[in-house]
C-alpha positions, 0 to 999 in steps of 0.5 A: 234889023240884023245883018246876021245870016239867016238860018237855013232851018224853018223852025223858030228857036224861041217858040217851035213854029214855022219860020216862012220868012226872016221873022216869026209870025208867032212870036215875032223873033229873027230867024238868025245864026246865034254864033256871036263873037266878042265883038259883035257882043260889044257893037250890040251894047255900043248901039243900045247905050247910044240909043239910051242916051240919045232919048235921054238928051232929047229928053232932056232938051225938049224938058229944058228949052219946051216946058210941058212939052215932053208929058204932051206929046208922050200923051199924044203917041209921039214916044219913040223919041222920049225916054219913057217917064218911069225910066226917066224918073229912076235915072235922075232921081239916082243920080241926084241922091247919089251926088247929093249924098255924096256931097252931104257927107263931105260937107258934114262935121265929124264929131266923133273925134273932136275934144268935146266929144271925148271929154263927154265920153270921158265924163260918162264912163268915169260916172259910170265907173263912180256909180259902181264903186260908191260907198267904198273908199274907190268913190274919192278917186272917181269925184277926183278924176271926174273933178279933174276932166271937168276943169279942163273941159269946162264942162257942167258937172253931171251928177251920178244919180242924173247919170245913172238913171236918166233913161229911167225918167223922163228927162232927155239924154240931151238935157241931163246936167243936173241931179233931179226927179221927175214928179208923176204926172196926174193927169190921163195919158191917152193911149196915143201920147203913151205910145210916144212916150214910151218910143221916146223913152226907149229911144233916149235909152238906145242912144243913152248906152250908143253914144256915151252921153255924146249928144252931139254925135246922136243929134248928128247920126239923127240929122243924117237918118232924116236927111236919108229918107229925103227920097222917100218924101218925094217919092211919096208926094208925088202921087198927091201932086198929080192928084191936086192937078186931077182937082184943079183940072176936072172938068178939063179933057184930060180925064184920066188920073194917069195923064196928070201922073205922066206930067207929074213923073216928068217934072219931078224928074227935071226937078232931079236934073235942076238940084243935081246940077246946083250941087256941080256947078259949085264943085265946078266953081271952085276950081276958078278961086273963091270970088268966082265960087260965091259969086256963083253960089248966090246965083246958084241958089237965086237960080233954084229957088226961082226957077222951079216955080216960074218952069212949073207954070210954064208947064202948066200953060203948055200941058193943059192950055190954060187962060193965063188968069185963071192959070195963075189962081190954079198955081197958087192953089196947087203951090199951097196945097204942095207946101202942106203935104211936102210939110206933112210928109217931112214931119211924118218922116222925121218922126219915123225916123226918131222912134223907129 
């Protein structure tokens, strides 16, 4: 409640009716003054960040120290203490992809600058430049400047033709080292493996032209796009998630399909907090010199690798009060069935990736 004067006049500010008391009986509005300083402005934000973080570290410590805890009692009605599983999610998938993409750019090698990348752009536009003058007396030149960039790099020689006409045949812009043709196949294309064929042929041109021969460089851009889209593949493996739990307890009392999506959403979310703290840990490990840093790396990925599976069950024991044997044959169940779809939705993305 407010500690602002109250307005003298009866009528409600948001909706017009009779104000009798401090609140609208319609609407539910305070009958307040609105004449708000800088200061209360700034008090009002204080008070509303401390109540976001003070869900959100409740939250958290019931997720941490009571596994399945938090999805049983949001189910239950107890919510004013937890951050709501949507809002949740959002924070800490955020958080995690922003440090992790961050990270991911540090680490990553820069190829565009390195010597094998310029001698390989060389290499393409002196081609290039040999297939546009030949026949005239400018092509000694070219296969003299062509010969010379070759000897310093140790690069295989690629041959004009090969060069030329790569992205017309249907040899890839990562195998063109040597001149050659392709025989027409004989056999019946269906209309699914022309479709990649021609995505993958318009692909291999797009990067042919883009990054000058450099494969080194288009493997890299391509690994990065995937590595992208990391957050469309959990975001989209998390419906099937709770839909498996929906299987695997069907003739349990939780019913509806939402409840397992709330268990769902929470542990994702928790997921989130898990990876985002093995990416600090180790940014934090170095400042303690390089013995400390492995060290804690190895714990590190033991840590996270182990630990979701052992907190899963744990959750899964809580949430659903399940007998621990037949907990255990739901697990493994539901972990098998989890691998295949996250290996199906990588896959799925992966190609997205590539010919779109």
């Amino acid at each position: 409640m407010s500690h602002k004067k109250i307005r003298q006049e009866k009528n409600c500010l948001n909706c017009g009716h009779t104000v009798e008391d401090r609140f609208c009986t319609q609407c539910g509005q305070e009958n307040l003054e609105l004449k708000d300083t800088a200061i209360h402005l700034m008090l009002h934000y204080i008070q509303d960040l401390f109540h976001y973080d003070g869900k959100l570290w409740h939250t958290m410590k019931s997720l941490v120290t009571k596994p399945g805890l938090v999805a049983k009692e949001y189910l239950e009605g107890k919510r004013q203490r937890y951050l709501e599983p949507i809002r949740f999610y959002v924070f800490a998938s955020t958080v995690f992809f922003l440090t992790f993409f961050l990270y991911v750019g540090d680490e990553a090698v820069t190829t565009s600058e390195t010597a094998t990348t310029n001698y390989t752009k060389r290499l393409y536009n002196l081609n290039q430049e040999k297939a546009f003058v030949q026949g005239t007396a400018d092509t000694v030149h070219a296969n003299a400047l062509i010969n010379n960039v070759q000897k310093i790099s140790g690069m295989k020689e690629i041959s004009v033709d090969t060069a030329s006409h790569a992205v017309d045949s249907n040899l890839t812009l990562l195998e063109v080292d040597t001149a050659g043709t392709l025989e027409e196949e004989e056999e019946q294309i269906s209309w699914i493996e022309q479709f990649f064929e021609q995505r993958y042929q318009a692909w291999t041109e797009e990067v042919y032209e883009k990054y000058e021969g450099d494969k080194q460089k288009a493997n890299s851009d391509l690994g990065n796009k995937v590595v992208h889209s990391l957050p469309q593949l959990f975001f989209l493996s998390l419906p099937f998630f709770a839909f498996f739990l929906k299987l695997m307890y069907i003739r349990s009392k939780r019913k509806s399909y939402v409840e397992h999506f709330v268990f769902s959403i929470y542990h994702y979310a928790y997921l989130f907090v898990v990876m985002f703290l093995f990416y600090l840990i180790p940014a934090m490990a170095k400042m303690l010199g390089s013995a400390w840093e492995d060290m804690i790396i190895e714990w590190i990925t033991f840590f996270v690798v182990l630990y979701p599976l052992i907190y899963l069950f744990l959750s899964m024991r809580r949430f659903y009060e399940d007998r621990w044997v037949v907990l255990s044959f739901k697990f493994i169940a539901l972990s098998i069935l989890l691998l295949i779809t996250m290996l199906f939705l990588f896959v799925l993305i992966a190609a997205f990736a590539f010919f779109f």
